[in-house]
Structure formats: C-alpha cells, structure tokens
Backbone as a chain_set.jsonl record, in Angstrom:
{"seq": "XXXXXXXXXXXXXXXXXXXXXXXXXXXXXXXXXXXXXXXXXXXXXXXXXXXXXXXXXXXXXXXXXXXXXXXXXXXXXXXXXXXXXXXXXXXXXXXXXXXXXXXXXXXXXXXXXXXXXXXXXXXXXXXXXXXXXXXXXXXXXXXXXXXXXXXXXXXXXXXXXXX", "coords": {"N": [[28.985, 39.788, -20.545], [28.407, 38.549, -18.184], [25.403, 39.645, -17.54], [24.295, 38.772, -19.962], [24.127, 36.519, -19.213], [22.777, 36.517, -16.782], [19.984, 37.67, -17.783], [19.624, 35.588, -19.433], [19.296, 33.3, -17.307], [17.273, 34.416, -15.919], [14.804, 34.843, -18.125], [14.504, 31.694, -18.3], [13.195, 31.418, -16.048], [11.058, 32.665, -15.987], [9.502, 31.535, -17.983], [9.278, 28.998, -17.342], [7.73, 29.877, -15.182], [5.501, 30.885, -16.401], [4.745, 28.549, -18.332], [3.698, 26.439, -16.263], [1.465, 27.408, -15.762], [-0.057, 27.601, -18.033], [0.281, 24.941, -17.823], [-1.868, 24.154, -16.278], [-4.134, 25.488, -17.234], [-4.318, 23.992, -20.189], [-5.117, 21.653, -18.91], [-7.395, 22.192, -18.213], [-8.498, 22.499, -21.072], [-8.734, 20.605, -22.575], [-10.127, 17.514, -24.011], [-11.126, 14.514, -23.258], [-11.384, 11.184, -23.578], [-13.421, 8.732, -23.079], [-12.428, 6.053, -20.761], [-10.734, 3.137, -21.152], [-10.054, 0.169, -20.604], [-7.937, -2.725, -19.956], [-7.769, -5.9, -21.13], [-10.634, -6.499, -21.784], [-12.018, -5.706, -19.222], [-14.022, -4.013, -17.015], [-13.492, -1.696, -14.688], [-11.15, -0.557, -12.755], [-7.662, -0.328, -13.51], [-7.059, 1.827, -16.546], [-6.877, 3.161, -19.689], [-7.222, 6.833, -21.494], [-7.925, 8.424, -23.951], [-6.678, 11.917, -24.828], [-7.752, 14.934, -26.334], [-5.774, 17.814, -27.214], [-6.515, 21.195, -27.33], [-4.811, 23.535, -29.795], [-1.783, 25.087, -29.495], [-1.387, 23.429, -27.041], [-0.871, 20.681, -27.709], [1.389, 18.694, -26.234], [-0.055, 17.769, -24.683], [-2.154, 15.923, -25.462], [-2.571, 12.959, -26.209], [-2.355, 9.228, -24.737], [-3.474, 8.375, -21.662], [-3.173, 7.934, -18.317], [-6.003, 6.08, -16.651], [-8.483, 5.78, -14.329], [-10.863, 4.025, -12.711], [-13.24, 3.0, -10.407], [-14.088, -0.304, -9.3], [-17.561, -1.635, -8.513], [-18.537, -3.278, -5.842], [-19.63, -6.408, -6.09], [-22.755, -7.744, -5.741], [-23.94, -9.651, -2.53], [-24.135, -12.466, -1.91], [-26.196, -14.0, 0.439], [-26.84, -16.147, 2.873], [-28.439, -18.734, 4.954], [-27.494, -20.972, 7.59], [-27.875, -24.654, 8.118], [-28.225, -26.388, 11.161], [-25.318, -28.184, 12.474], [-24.89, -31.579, 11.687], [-25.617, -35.21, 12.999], [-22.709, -36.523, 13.949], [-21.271, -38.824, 11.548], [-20.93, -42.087, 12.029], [-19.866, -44.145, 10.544], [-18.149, -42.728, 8.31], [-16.933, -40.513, 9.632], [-17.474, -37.682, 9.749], [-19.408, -34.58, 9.739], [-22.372, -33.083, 8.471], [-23.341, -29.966, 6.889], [-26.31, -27.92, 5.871], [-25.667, -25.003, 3.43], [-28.737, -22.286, 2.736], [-29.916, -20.245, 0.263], [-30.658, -17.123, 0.77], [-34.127, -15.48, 0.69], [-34.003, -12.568, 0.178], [-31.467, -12.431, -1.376], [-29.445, -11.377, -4.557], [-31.309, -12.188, -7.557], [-28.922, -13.43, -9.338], [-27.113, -14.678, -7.775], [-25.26, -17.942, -7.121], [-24.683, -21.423, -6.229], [-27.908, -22.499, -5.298], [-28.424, -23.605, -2.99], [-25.558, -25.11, -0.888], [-23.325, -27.413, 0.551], [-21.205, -28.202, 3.601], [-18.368, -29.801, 4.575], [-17.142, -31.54, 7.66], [-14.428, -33.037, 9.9], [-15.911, -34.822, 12.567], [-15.422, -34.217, 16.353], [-14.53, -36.854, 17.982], [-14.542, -38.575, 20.704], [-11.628, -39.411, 22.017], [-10.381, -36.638, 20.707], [-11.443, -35.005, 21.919], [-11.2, -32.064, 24.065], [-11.076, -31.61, 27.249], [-11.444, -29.994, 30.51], [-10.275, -29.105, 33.774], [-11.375, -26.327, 36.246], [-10.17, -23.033, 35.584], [-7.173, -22.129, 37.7], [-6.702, -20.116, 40.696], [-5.043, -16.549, 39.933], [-1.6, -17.004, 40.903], [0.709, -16.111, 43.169], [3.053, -13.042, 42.339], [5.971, -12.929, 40.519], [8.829, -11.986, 38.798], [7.263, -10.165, 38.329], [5.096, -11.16, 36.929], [2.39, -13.002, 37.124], [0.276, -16.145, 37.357], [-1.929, -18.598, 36.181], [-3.731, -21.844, 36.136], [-5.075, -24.761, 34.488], [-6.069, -28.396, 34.414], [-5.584, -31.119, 32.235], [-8.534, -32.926, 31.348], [-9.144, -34.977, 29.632], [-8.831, -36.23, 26.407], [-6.335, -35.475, 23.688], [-3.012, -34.531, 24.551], [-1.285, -32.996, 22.603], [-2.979, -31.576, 20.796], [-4.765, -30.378, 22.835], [-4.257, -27.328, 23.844], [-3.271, -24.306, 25.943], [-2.913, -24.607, 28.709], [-1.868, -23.232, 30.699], [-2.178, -19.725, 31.747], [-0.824, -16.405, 31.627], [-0.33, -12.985, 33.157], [0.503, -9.64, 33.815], [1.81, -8.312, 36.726]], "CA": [[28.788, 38.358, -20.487], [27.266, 38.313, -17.226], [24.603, 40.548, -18.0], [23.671, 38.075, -20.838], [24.12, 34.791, -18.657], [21.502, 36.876, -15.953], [19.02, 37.583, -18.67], [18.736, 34.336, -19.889], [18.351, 32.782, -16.429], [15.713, 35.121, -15.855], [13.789, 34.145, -18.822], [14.169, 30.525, -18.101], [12.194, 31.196, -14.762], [9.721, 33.549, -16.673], [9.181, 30.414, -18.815], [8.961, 28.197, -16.635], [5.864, 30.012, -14.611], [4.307, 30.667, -17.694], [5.075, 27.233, -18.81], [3.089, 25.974, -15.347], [0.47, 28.375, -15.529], [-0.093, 27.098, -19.654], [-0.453, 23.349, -17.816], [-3.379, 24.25, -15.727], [-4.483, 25.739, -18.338], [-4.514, 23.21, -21.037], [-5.55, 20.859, -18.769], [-8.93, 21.991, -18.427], [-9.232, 22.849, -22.186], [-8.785, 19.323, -22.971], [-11.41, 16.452, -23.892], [-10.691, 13.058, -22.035], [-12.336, 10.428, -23.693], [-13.591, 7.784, -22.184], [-11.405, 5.215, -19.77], [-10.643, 1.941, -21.266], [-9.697, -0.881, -19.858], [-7.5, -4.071, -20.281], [-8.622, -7.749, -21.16], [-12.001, -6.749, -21.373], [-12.505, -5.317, -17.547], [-15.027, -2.824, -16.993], [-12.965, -1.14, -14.305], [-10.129, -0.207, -12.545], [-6.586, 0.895, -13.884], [-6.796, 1.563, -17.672], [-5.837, 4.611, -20.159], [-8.0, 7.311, -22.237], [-7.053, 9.671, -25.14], [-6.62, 13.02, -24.2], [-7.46, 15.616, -26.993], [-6.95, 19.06, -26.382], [-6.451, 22.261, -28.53], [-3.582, 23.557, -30.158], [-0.572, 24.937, -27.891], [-1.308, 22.255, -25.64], [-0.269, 19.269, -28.242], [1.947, 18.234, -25.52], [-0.779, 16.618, -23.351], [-2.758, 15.21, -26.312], [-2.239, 11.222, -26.327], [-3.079, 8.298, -24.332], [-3.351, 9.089, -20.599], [-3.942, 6.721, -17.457], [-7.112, 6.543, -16.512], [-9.036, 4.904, -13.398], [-13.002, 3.842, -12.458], [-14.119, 2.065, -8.855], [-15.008, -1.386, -9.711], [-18.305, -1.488, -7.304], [-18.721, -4.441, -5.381], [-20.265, -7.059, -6.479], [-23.675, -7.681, -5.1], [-23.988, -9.951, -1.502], [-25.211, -13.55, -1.894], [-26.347, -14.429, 1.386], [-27.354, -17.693, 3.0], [-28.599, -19.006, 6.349], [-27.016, -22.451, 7.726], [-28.398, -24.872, 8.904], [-27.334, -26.707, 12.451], [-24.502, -29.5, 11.79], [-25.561, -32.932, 11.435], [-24.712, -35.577, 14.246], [-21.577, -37.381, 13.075], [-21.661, -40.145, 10.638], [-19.413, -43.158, 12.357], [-18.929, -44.36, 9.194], [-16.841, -41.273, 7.993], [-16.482, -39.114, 11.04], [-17.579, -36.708, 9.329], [-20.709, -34.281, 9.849], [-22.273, -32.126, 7.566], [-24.651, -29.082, 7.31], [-26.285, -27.183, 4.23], [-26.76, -23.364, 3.109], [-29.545, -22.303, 1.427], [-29.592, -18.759, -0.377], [-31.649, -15.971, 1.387], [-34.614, -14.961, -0.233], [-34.004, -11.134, -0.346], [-30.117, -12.032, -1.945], [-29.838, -10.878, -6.013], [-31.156, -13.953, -8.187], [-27.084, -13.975, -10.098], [-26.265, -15.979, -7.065], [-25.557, -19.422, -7.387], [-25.183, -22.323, -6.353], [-28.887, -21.758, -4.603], [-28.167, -24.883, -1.637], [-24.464, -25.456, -0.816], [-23.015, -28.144, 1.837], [-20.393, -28.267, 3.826], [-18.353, -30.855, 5.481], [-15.992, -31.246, 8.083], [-14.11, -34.035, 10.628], [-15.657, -34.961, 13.657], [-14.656, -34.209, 17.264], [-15.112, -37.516, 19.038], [-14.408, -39.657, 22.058], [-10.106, -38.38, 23.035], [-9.921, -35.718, 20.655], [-12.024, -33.517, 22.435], [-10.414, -31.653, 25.199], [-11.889, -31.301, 28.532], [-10.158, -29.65, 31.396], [-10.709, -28.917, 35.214], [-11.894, -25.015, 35.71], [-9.146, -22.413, 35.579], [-6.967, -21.86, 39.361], [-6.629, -18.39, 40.786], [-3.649, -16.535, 40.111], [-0.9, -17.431, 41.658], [2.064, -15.041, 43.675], [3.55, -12.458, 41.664], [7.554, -13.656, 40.359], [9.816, -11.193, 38.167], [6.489, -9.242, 37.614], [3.867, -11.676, 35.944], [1.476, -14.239, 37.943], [0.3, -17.891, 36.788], [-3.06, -19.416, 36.943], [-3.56, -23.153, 35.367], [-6.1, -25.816, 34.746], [-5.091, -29.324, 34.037], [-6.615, -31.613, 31.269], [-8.716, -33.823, 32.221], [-9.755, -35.74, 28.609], [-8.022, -35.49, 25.37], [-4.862, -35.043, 23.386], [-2.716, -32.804, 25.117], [-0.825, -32.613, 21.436], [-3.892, -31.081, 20.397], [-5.423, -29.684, 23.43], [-3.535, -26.545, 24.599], [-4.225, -23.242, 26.643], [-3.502, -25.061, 30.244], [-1.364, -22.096, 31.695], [-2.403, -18.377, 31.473], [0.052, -15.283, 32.373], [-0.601, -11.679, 33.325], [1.0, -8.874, 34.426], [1.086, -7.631, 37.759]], "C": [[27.926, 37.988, -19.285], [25.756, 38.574, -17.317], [23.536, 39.521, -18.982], [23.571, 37.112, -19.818], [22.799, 35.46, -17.621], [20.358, 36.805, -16.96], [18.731, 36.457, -19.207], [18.244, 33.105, -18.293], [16.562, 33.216, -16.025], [14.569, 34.665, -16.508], [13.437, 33.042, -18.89], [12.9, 30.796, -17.285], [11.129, 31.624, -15.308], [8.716, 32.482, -17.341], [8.627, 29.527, -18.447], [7.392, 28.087, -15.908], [5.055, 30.099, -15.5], [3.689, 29.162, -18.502], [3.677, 26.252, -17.645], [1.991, 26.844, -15.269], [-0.293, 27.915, -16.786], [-0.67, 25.153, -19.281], [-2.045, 23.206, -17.401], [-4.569, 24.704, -16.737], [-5.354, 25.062, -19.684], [-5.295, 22.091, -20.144], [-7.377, 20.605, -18.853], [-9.584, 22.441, -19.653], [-9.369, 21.316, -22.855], [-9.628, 18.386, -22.987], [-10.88, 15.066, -23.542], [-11.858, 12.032, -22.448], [-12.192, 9.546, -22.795], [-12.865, 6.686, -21.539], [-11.554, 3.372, -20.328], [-10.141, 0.547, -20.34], [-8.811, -2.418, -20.205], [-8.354, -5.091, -20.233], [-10.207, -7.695, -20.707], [-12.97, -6.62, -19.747], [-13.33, -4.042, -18.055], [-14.918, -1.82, -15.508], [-11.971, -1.331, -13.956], [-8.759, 0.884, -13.232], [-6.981, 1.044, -15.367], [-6.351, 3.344, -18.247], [-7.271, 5.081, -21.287], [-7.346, 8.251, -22.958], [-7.55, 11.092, -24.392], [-6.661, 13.867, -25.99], [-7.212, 17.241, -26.344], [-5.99, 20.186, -27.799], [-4.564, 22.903, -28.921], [-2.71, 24.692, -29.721], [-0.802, 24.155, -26.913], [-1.11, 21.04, -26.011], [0.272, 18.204, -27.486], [1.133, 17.657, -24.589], [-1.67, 15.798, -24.199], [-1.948, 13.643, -26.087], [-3.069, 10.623, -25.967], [-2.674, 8.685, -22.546], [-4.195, 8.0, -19.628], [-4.892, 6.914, -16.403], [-7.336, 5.359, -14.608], [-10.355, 4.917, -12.845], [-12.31, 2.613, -11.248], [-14.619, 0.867, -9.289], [-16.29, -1.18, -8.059], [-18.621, -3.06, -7.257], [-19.854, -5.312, -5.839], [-21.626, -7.351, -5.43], [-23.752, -9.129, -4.006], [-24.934, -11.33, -1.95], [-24.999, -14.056, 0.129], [-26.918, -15.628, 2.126], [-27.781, -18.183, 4.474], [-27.952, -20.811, 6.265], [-27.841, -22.907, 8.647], [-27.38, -25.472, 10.08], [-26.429, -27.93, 11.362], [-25.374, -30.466, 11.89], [-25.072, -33.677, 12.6], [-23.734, -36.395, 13.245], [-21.628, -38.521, 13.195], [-20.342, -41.203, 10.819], [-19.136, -43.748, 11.602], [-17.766, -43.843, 8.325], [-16.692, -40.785, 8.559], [-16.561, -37.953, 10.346], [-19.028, -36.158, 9.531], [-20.514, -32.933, 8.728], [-23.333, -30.557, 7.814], [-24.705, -28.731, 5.89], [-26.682, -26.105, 4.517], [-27.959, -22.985, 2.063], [-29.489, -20.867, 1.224], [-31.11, -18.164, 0.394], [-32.974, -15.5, 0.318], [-34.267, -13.585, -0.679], [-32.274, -11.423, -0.859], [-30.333, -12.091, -3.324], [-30.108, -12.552, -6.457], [-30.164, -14.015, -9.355], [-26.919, -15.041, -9.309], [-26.637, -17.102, -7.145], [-24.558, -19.508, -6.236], [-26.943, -21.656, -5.011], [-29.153, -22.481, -2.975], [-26.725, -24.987, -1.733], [-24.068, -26.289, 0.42], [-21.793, -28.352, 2.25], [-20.157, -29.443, 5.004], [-17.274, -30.762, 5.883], [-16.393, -32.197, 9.369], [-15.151, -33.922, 12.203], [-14.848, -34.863, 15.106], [-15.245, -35.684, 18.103], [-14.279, -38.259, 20.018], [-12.718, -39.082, 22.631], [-10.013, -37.293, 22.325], [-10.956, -34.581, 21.015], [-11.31, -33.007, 23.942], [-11.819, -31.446, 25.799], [-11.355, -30.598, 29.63], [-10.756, -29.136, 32.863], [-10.98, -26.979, 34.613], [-10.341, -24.311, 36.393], [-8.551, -21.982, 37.595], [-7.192, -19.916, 39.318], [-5.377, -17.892, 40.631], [-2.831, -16.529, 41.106], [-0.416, -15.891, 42.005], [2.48, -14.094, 42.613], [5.306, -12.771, 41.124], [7.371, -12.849, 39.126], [8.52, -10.781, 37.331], [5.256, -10.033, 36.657], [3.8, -13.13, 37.071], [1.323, -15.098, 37.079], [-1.086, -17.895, 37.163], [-2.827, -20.871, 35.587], [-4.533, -24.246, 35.517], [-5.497, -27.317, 33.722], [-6.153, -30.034, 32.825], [-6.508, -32.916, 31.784], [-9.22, -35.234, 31.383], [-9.297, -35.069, 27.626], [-6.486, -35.493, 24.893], [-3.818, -34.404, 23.566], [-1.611, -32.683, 23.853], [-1.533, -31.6, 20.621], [-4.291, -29.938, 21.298], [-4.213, -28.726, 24.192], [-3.954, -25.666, 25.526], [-4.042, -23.868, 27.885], [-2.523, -24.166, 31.097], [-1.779, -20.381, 31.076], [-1.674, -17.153, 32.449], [-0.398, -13.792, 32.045], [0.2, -10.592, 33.928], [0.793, -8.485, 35.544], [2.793, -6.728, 38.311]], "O": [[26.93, 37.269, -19.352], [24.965, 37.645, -17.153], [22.316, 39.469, -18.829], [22.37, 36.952, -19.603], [21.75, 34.823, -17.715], [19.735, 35.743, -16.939], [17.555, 36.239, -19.499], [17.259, 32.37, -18.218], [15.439, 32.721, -15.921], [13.57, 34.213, -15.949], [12.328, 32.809, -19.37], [11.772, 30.5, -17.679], [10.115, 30.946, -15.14], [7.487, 32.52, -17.28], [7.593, 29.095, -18.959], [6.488, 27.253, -15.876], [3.973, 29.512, -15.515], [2.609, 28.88, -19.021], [2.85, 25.519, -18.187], [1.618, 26.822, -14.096], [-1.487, 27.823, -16.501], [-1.433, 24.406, -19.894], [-2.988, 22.561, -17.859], [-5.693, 24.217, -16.857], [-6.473, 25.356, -20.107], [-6.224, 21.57, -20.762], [-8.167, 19.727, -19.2], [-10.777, 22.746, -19.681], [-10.255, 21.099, -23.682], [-10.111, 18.199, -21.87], [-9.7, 14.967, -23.878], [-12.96, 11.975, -21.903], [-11.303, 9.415, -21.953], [-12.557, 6.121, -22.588], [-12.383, 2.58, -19.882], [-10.032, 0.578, -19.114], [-9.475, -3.197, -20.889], [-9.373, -5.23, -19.558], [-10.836, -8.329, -19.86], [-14.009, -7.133, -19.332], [-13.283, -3.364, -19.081], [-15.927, -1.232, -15.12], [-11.392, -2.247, -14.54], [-8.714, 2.101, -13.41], [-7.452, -0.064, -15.623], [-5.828, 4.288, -17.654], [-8.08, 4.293, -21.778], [-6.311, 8.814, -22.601], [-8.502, 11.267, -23.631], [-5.812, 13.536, -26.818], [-7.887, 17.818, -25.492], [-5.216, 19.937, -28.723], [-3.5, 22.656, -28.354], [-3.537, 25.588, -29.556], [-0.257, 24.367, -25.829], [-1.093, 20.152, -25.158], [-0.036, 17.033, -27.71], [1.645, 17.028, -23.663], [-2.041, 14.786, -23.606], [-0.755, 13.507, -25.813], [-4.247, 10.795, -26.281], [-1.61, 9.246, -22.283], [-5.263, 7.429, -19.848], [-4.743, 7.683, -15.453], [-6.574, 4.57, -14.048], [-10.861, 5.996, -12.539], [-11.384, 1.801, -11.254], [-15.763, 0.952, -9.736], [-15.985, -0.754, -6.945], [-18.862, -3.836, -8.182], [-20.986, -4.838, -5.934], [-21.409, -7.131, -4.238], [-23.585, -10.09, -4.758], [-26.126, -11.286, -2.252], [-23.99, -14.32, 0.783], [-27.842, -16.038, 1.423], [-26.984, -17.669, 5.259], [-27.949, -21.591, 5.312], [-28.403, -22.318, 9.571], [-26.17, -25.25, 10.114], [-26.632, -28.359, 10.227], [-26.556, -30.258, 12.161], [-24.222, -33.128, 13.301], [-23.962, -36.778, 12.098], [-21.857, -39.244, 14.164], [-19.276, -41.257, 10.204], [-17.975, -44.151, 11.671], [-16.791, -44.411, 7.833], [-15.865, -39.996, 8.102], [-15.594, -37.193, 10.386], [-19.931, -36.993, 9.53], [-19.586, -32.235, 8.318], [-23.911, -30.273, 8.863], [-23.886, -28.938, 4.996], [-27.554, -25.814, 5.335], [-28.049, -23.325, 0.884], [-28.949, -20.232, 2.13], [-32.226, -18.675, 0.49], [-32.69, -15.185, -0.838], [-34.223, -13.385, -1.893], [-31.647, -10.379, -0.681], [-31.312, -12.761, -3.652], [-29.587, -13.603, -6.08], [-30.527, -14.631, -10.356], [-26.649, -16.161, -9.742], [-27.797, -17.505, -7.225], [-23.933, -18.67, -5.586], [-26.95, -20.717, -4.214], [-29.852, -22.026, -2.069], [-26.425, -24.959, -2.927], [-24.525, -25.826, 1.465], [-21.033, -28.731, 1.359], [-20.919, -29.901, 5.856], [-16.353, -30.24, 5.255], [-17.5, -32.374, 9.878], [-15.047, -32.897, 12.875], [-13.719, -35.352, 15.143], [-16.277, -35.623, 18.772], [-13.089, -38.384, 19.728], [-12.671, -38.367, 23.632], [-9.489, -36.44, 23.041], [-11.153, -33.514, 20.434], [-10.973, -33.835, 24.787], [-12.956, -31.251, 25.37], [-10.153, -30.806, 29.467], [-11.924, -28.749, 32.826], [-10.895, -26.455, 33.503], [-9.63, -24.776, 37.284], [-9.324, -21.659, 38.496], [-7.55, -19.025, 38.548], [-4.458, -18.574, 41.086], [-3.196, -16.095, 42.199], [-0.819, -14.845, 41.496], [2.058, -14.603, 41.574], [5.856, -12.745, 42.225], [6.336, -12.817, 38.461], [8.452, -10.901, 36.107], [4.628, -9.436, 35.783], [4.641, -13.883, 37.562], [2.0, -15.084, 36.051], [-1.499, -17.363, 38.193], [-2.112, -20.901, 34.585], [-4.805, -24.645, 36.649], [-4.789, -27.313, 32.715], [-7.269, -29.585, 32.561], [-5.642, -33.656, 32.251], [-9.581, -36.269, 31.944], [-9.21, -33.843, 27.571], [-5.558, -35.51, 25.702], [-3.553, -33.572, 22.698], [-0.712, -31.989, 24.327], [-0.924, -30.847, 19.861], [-4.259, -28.772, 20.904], [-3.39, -29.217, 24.964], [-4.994, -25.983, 26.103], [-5.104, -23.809, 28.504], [-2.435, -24.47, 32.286], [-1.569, -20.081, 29.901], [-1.881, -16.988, 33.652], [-0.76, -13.43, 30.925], [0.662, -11.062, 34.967], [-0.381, -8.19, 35.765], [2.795, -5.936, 39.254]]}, "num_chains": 1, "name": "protein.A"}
C-alpha cells in the first residue's frame, strides 16, 4: 500500500514538470490573433483568441490582451500678456493662439481666458522680511508685517527654521 501511495505521488510530480514544460511549449506554438478592444477603443486593456494546435486545446480561447495607447499629439499655444482690468467687471482677460508648428487636429485655433482682478485692498503688500530671531526649543522666527491688504487673504507673515 505504501509502495503504491509513493508511486503515484511520484507520477503526480513527473506530471506536473511535464505538464509545465508542455505550457511553454504550447505557448509558443500558438497563434494570437489580433487584440480587440471594448466600446470601440483602439487601445489599451482588451482580449484576443488564442488558437493553438492540438494537445494544447487548453489554452485555445479568448485571452487578455493589451496595446499602449500613444499620446495624443501636443496642441500648443503662446499667450498673450493679460489685459488691464475692466472696472466694469473686474475682470481681465488674455487670449491663446495655436502655434504654428502644433498638428492642424487642434482646435479651438484662438482661446481666451478670464479671471478676477487684484485691485486696490486685495492686494497684499508687506514690509521686507526681519532677520531671524534667537533660537527657542530649537527653531528661530523671522516676520514681516502687512502693510496693505486683507490679512484674511494675505498670509505668509511669519517664517520658521531650524536651528
């Protein structure tokens, strides 16, 4: 009884390497069509049929595949300066225009952007930074005060360092 129960472990293992030796095997006898893709994408994750010859049935199917989408090509643009701000809206603007050497796909070919005014208190102003101070439980101080502005807004008036 033993004798038998050894012999068939044995042949498991025998099986087994042969079994793993039979994958490598099949794998490269196998044809791999081409890599599909979901909802009409033209890369990333998707799945391809796998044929391959017969003892290797077991890898034949559908099999998940994957392609590099490559980056889309670089629209580039120069800006121009802002605009001065419009006291009617407090708002200033600027526009981009598209580079000549960027691909002609890109659109829009002018784009503008807009954004709030800084004027009259909400701009911070502030004296120029002190020197650091004394050393205390290992970290110094320096500090400049504000001298124009929101101090809700305007922060940054103490700076700490190690020493």
């Amino acid at each position: 009884m033993q004798l038998q129960l050894f012999v068939a472990v044995c042949l498991c293992v025998v099986l087994n390497e042969v079994s793993a030796g039979n994958k490598k095997k099949c794998k490269k006898q196998c044809e791999i069509g081409q890599c599909t893709f979901p909802d009409g994408a033209s890369c990333g994750r998707g799945s391809a049929i796998w044929t391959c010859p017969v003892g290797c049935e077991n890898f034949t199917g559908k099999k998940p595949c994957r392609s590099k989408c490559k980056a889309s090509p670089k629209c580039k643009y120069s800006k121009s300066r802002w605009s001065d701000c419009d006291e009617s809206t407090g708002l200033k603007t600027r526009v981009s225009s598209l580079r000549p050497n960027s691909p002609e796909t890109c659109t829009p070919k002018q784009k503008s952007e807009t954004k709030k005014c800084r004027t009259g208190s909400k701009r911070c102003v502030y004296t120029a930074w002190s020197t650091f101070g004394e050393c205390t439980n290992n970290k110094k101080e320096k500090t400049r005060s504000l001298t124009s502005g929101d101090s809700r807004i305007c922060i940054k008036t103490r700076k700490y360092a190690s020493c």
